[in-house]
C-alpha positions as CSV (number, residue, x, y, z in Angstrom):
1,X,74.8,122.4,207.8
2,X,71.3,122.5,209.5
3,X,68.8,120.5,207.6
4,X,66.8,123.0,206.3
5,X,69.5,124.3,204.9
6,X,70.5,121.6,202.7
7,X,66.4,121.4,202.0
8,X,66.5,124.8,201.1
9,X,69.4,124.5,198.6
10,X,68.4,120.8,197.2
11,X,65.1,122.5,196.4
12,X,67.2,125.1,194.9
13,X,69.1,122.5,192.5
14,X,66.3,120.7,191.5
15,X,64.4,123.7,190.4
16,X,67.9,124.6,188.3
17,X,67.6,120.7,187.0
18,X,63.9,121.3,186.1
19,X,64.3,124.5,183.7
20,X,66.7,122.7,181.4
21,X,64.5,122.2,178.1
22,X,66.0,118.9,177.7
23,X,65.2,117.4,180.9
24,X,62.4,114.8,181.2
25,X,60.8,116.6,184.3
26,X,58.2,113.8,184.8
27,X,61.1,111.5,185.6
28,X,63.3,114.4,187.3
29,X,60.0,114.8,189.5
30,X,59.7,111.1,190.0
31,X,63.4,110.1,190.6
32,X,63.2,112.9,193.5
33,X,60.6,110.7,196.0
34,X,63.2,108.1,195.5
35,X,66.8,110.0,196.4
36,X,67.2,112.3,199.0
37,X,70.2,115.0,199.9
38,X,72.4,114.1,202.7
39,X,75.0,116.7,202.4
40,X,76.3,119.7,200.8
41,X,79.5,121.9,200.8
42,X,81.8,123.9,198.2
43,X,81.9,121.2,195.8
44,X,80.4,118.2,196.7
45,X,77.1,116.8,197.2
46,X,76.0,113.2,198.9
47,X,72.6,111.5,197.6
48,X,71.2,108.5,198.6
49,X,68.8,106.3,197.3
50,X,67.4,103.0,198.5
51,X,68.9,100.3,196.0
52,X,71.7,99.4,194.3
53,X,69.3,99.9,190.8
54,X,68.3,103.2,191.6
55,X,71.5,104.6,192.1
56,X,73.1,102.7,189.0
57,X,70.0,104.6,187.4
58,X,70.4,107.7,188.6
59,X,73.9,107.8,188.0
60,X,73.0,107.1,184.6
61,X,70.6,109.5,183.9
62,X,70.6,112.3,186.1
63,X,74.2,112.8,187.7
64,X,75.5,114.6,184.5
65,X,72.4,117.3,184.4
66,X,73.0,117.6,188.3
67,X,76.6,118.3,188.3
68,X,75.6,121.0,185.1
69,X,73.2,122.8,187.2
70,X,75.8,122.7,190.2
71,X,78.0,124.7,188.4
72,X,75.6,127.0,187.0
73,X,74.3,128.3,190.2
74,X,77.7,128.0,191.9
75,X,80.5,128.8,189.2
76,X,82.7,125.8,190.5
77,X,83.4,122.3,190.0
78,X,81.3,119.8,192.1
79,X,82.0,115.9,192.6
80,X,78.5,114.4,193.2
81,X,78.1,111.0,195.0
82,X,74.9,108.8,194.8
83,X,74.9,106.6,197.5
84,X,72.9,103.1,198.5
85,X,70.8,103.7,202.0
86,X,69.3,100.7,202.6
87,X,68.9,101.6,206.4
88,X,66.9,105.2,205.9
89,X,69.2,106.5,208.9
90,X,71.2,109.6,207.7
91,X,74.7,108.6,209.0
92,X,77.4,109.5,206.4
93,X,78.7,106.9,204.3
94,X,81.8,106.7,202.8
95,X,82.0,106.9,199.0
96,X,84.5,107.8,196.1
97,X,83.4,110.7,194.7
98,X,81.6,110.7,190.7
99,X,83.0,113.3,189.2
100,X,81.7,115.1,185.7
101,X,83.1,112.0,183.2
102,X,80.8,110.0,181.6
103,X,78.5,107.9,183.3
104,X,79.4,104.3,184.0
105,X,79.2,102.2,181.2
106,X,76.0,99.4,181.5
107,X,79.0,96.7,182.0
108,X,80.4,98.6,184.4
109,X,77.2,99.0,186.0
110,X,75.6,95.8,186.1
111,X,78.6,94.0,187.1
112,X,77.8,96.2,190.5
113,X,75.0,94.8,190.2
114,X,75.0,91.4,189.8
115,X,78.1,90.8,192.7
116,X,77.6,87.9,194.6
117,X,76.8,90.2,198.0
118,X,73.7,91.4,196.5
119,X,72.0,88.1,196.3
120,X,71.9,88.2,200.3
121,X,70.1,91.3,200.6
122,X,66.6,91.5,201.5
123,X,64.2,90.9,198.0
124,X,62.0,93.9,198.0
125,X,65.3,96.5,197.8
126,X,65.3,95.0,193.9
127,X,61.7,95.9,192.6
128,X,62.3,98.1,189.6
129,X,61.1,101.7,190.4
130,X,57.3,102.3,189.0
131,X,57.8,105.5,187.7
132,X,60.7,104.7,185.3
133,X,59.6,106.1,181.9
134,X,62.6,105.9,179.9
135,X,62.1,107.9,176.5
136,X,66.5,108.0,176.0
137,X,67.9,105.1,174.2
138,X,71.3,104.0,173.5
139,X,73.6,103.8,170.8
140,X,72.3,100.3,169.1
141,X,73.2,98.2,166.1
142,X,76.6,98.5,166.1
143,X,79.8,96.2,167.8
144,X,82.0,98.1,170.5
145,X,84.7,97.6,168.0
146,X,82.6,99.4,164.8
147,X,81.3,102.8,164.5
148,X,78.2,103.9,162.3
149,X,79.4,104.6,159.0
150,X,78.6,108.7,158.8
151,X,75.4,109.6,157.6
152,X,73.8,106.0,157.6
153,X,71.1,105.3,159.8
154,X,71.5,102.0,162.0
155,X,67.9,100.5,162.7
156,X,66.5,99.4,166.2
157,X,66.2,95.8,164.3
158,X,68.9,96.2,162.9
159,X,71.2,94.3,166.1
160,X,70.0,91.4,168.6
161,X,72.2,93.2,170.9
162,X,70.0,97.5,170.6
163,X,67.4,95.1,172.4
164,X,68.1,96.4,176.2
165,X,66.0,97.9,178.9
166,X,67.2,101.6,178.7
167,X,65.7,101.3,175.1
168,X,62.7,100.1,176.1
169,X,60.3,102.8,176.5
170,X,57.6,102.3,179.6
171,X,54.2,103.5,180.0
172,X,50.9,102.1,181.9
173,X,50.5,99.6,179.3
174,X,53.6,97.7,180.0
175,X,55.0,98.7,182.9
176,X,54.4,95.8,185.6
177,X,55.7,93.4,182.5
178,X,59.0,95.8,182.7
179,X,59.4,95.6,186.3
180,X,59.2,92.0,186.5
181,X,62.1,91.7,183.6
182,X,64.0,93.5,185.2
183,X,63.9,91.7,188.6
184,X,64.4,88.1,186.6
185,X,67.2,90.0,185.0
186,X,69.2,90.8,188.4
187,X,68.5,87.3,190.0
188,X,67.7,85.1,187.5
189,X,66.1,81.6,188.9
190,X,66.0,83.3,193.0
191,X,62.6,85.6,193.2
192,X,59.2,84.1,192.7
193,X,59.1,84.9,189.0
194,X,60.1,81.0,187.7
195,X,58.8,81.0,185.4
196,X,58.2,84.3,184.2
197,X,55.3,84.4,181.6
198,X,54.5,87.6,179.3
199,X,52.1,88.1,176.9
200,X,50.3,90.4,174.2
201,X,49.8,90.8,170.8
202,X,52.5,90.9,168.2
203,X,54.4,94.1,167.8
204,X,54.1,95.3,171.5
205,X,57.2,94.3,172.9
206,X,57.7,91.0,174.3
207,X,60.4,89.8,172.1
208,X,62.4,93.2,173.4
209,X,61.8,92.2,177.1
210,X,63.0,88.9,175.9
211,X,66.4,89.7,174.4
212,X,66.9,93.2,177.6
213,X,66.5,90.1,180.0
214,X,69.2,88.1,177.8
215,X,71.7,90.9,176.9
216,X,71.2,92.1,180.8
217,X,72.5,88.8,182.0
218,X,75.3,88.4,179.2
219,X,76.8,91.6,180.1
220,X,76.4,91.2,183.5
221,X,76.8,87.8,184.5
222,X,79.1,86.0,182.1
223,X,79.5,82.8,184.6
224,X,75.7,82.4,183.2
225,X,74.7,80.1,180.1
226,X,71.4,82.0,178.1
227,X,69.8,80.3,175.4
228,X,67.3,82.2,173.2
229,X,65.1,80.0,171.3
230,X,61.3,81.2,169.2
231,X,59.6,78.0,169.6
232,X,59.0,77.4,166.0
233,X,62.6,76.9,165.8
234,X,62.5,74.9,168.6
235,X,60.1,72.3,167.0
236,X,62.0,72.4,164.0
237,X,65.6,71.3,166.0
238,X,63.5,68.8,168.1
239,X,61.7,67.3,164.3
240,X,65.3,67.2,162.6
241,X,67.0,65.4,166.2
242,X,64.0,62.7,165.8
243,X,64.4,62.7,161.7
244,X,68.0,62.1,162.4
245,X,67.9,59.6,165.5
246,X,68.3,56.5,163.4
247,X,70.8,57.7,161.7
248,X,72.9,59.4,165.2
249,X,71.6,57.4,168.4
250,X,72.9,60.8,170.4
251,X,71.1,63.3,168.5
252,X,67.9,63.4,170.7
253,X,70.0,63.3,173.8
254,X,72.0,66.1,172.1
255,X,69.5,67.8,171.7
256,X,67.8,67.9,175.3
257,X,71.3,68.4,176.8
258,X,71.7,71.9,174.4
259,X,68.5,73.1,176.3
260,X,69.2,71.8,179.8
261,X,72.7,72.9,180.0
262,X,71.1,76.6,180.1
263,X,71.0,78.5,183.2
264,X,68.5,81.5,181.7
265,X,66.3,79.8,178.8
266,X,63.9,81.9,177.0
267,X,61.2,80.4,174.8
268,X,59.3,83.3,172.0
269,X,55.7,82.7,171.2
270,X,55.1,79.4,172.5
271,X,51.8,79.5,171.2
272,X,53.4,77.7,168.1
273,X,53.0,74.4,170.5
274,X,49.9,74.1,170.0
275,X,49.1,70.8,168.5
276,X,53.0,69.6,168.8
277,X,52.1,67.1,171.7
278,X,55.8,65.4,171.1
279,X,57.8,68.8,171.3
280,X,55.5,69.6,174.4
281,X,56.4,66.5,176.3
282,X,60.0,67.1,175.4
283,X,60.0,70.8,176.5
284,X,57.6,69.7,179.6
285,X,60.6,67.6,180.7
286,X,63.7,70.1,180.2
287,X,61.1,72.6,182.1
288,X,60.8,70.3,185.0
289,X,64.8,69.5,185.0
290,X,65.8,73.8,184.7
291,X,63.1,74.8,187.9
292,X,64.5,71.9,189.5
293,X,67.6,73.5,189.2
294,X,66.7,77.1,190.0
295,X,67.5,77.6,186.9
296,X,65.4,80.5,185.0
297,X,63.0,80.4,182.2
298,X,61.0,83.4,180.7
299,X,58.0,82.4,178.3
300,X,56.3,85.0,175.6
301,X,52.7,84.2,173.5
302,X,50.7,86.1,172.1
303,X,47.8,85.0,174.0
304,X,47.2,84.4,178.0
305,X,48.2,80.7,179.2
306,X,44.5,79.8,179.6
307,X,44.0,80.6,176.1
308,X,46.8,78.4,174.4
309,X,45.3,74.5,173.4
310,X,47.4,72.7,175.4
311,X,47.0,70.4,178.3
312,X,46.0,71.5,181.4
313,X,49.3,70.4,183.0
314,X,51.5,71.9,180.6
315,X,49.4,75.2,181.1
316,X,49.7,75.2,184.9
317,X,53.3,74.5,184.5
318,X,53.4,77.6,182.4
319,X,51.6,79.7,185.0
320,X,53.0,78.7,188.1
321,X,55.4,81.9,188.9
322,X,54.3,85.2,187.5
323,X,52.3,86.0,184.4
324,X,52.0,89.4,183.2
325,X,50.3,90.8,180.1
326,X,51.4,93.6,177.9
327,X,48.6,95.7,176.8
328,X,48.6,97.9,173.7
329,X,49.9,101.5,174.7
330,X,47.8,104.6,175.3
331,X,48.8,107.8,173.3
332,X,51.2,108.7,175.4
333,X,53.4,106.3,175.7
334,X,53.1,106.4,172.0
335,X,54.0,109.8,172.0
336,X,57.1,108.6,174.1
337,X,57.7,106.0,171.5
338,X,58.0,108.5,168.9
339,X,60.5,111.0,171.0
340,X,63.1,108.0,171.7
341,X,62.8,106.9,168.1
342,X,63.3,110.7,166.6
343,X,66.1,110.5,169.4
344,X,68.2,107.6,168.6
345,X,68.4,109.1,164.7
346,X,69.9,112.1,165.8
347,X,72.5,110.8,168.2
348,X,73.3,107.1,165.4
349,X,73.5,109.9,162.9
350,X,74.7,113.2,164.2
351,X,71.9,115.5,163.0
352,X,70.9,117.1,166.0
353,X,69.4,120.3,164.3
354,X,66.4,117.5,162.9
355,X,62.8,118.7,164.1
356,X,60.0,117.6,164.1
357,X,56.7,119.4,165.7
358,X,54.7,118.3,168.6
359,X,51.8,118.1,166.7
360,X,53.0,115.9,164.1
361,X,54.4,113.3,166.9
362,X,51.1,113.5,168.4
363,X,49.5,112.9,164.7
364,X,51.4,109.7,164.4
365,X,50.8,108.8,167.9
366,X,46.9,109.2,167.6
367,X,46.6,107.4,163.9
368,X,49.1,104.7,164.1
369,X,47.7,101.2,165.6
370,X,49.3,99.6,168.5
371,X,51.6,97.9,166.7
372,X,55.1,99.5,167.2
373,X,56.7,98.9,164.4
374,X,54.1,100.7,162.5
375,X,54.7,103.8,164.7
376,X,58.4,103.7,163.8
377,X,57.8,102.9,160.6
378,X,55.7,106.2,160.3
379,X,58.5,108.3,161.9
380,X,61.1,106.8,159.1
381,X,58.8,107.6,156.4
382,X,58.8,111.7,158.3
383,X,62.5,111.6,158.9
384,X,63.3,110.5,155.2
385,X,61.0,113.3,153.3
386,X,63.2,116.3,155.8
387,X,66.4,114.8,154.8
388,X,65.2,114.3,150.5
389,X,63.8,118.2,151.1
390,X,66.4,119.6,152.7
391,X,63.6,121.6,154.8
392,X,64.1,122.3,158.5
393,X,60.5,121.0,159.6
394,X,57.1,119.8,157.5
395,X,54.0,120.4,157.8
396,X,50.6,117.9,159.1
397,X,49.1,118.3,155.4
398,X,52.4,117.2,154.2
399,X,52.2,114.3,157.0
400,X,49.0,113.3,156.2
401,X,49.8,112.4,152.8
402,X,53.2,111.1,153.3
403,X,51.4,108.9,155.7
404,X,47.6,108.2,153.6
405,X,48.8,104.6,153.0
406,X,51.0,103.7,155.6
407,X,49.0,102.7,158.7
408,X,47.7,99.4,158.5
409,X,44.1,100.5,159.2
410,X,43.9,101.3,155.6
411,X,44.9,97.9,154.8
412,X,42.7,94.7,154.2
413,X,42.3,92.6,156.7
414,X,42.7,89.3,155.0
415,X,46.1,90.7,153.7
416,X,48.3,87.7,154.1
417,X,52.7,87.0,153.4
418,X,51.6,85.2,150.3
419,X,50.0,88.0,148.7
420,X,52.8,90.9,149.7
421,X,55.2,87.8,147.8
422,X,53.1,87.8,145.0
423,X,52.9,91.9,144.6
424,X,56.7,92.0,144.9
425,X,57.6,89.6,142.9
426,X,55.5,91.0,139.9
427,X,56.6,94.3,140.7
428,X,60.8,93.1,140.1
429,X,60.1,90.1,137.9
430,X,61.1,88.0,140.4
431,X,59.8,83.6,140.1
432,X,58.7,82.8,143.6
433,X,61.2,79.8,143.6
434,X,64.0,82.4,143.3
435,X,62.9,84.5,146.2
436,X,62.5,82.0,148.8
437,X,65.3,80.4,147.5
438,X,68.8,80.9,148.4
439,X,70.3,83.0,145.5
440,X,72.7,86.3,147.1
441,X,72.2,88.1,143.9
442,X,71.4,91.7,143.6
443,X,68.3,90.8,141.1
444,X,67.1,88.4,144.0
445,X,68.6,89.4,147.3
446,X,66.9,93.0,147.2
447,X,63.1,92.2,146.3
448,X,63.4,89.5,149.1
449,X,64.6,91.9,151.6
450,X,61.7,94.3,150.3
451,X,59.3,91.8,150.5
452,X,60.3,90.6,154.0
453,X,60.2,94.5,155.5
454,X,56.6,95.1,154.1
455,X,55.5,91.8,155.5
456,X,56.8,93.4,159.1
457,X,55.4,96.4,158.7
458,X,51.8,95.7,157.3
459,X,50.9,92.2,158.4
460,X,51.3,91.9,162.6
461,X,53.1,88.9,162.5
462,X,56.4,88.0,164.3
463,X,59.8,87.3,162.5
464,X,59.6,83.6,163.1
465,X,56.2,83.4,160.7
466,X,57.7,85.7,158.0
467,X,61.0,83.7,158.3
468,X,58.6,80.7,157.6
469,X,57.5,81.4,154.3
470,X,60.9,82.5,153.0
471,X,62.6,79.5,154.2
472,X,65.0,81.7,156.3
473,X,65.0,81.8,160.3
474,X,64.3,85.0,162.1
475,X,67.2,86.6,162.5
476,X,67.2,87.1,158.8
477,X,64.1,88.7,158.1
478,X,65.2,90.9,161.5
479,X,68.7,91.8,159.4
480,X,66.5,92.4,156.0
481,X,63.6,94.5,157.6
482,X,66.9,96.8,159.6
483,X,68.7,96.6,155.6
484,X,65.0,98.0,154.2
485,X,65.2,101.0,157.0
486,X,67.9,102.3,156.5
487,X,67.9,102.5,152.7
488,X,64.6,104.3,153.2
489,X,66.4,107.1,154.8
490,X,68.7,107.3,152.3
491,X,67.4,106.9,149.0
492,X,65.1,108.2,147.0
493,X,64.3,105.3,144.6
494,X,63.8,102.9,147.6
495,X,61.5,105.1,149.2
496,X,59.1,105.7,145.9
497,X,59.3,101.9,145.3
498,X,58.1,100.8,148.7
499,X,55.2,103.7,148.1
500,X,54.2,101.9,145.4
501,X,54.4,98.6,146.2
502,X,51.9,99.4,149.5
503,X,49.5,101.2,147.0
504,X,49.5,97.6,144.8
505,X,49.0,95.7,148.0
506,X,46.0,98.0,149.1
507,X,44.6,97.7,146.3
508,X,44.5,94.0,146.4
């Protein structure tokens, strides 16, 4: 076939891709300056693209919705094959044909990606695609072997493991901190990024980039030892190995080894080292020994390097391969935010026929702060009043007082954790020794789990901080906050009480 030809009919196809309502035509439009038609004929179709990413990406999200419009202009079956082109010539290439299942699972995927071969090839095929705007997430929050129980709705917090990068939705605001994760991700401890430093304020994302980077290389390359760590639990191992060193000569050695036996180690909000000059020296030192080793570390704070109280040394150490900032995101990607979210609660919970006007995504986008938990939070709040009314859609007065004392604007600004314990514990009759205690009971378990999710959603603090003053480590105030969600969504009597417990705390 003559090249204008197979222009004329690729031009053809992608206008057939583009009038699909449910097509993301800024990516569509995006993805097509990246891939380009190299031949044609009754039932097949050869695509390349320039990197192994891009066409595990493409495959992913744009393969089925090709094959679909295919068929609808041609009335037969189609095998579609995206192909890597690292060369730009246009020489066939031998390929086994993708036909119309589903696409390849992320294992599947990755481990394509992560094969020892595509070390040697040339570092600048790997950087991550600027365009990618992924609004789509996956199914999250529950184990390969479990299934959503029907009708309950499984929240993003709700699993260590829903943190990934398909779920992580990109706009200008974040995008270069994206691209770098990614890269560490595919060849962790051999590209410039060592370490790689990201920062911003709580609630825009680092801890998701954190665990995508983690869960990435876990899936991908299982040869490779990961070690997640927030650093206040970090100086908390390092104060009980010294508190126990007189007692067990190996527990401070045990203790170094943990860290330095990690081939990927990720530290969370390291601005907790301020003022821990011992734990600094100590973490200075496994550092040193990791980069040494090529092995790689990713750092998060909520504050730029230069702005952390440290010594100059331990600062430059920090700063030494690529820092990247993650600023709070424009309306937009808000509005993006608030599609993948509405998104993921139709496909955990099969209620596709759930609406929710533009107007009112927009409305949420525009009012909420740059927090995102508030934004989901505001969504929840929407979804839960369709489902109690049984009405196909709502209206923006309806949203705006569903709404009137949920965004954390309308909250003081000296709110701390110790007054939201205080308000909940009056509110269930609940001592404070019994809430941050360790009682499992109903009477207890529930007001601490209520107290723990409106700590998340109206104080910008991370996990680690709420986890503090509860006695209980992050992941669970992470499992409480997810527990919260989904009752909200659910049940009436949950949702009034958290309503009123916010109106006591504004108040305050």
């Amino acid at each position: 076939m003559q090249p204008t030809e197979l222009t004329k009919r690729w031009e053809e196809i992608c206008e057939k891709v583009s009038s699909y309502p449910d097509v993301n035509t800024s990516q569509f439009n995006a993805l097509l300056t990246r891939i380009q038609p190299q031949a044609i004929s009754d039932g097949f179709l050869l695509l390349t693209t320039e990197s192994s990413f891009m066409k595990t990406w493409a495959e992913k999200n744009f393969s089925g919705i090709i094959l679909r419009a295919l068929e609808d202009l041609y009335q037969i079956t189609f095998d579609v094959v995206i192909e890597v082109d690292e060369s730009g010539d246009q020489s066939p290439i031998t390929q086994t044909p993708l036909r119309q299942t589903p696409s390849p699972l992320p294992e599947e995927a990755g481990s394509r990606l992560a094969s020892e071969d595509l070390r040697e090839e040339r570092e600048d095929q790997f950087k991550i695609p600027d365009f990618i705007q992924k609004t789509e997430v996956e199914t999250v929050g529950a184990h390969k072997d479990q299934q959503p129980q029907s009708g309950a709705f499984i929240s993003p917090d709700a699993s260590l493991s829903s943190f990934t990068f398909e779920n992580f939705v990109i706009g200008e605001s974040n995008r270069m901190a994206y691209s770098m994760a990614v890269q560490v991700a595919e060849f962790p401890g051999n590209t410039p990024l060592n370490p790689l430093f990201i920062y911003g304020r709580s609630g825009l994302g680092k801890t998701h980039l954190l665990r995508a980077i983690q869960n990435y290389i876990n899936r991908t390359r299982p040869d490779i030892t990961t070690i997640y760590v927030d650093a206040e639990e970090l100086i908390s191992e390092y104060t009980d190995a010294v508190a126990q060193h007189d007692k067990e000569k190996s527990s401070y050695k045990n203790f170094k080894t943990h860290y330095e036996m990690a081939d990927v180690l990720l530290v969370d909000d390291i601005q907790y080292f301020q003022g821990k000059t011992q734990t600094l020296n100590i973490v200075f030192q496994i550092f040193n020994n990791l980069i040494n080793q090529d092995k790689q570390i990713i750092l998060s704070a909520d504050r730029a390097p230069k702005n952390i109280d440290i010594e100059e040394r331990y600062r430059s150490r920090f700063m030494q391969g690529g820092t990247v900032d993650i600023q709070p995101p424009e309306v937009e990607t808000k509005i993006a935010i608030v599609k993948s979210y509405i998104n993921e609660y139709k496909r955990m919970n099969g209620n596709e026929s759930l609406f929710i006007p533009e107007d009112i995504q927009a409305y949420i986008a525009e009012n909420s702060g740059s927090n995102i938990r508030e934004l989901k939070g505001a969504v929840t709040i929407v979804i839960y009043h369709l489902n109690l009314s049984g009405n196909d859609t709502i209206s923006i007065n309806e949203v705006r007082t569903l709404l009137e004392d949920h965004f954390m604007g309308m909250m003081s600004k000296n709110l701390t954790i110790e007054d939201i314990q205080k308000q909940v514990e009056n509110y269930y009759k609940v001592k404070h020794s019994d809430l941050i205690g360790s009682s499992r009971s109903r009477e207890v378990l529930f007001p601490r789990q209520m107290a723990m999710y409106l700590c998340r959603q109206l104080l910008d603090v991370p996990y680690a901080n709420i986890g503090t003053k509860f006695g209980k480590d992050h992941s669970t105030v992470m499992h409480s906050v997810g527990k919260v969600e989904s009752m909200l969504l659910q049940n009436r009597n949950v949702q009034e009480e958290v309503e009123v417990l916010k109106k006591l705390i504004k108040d305050l």
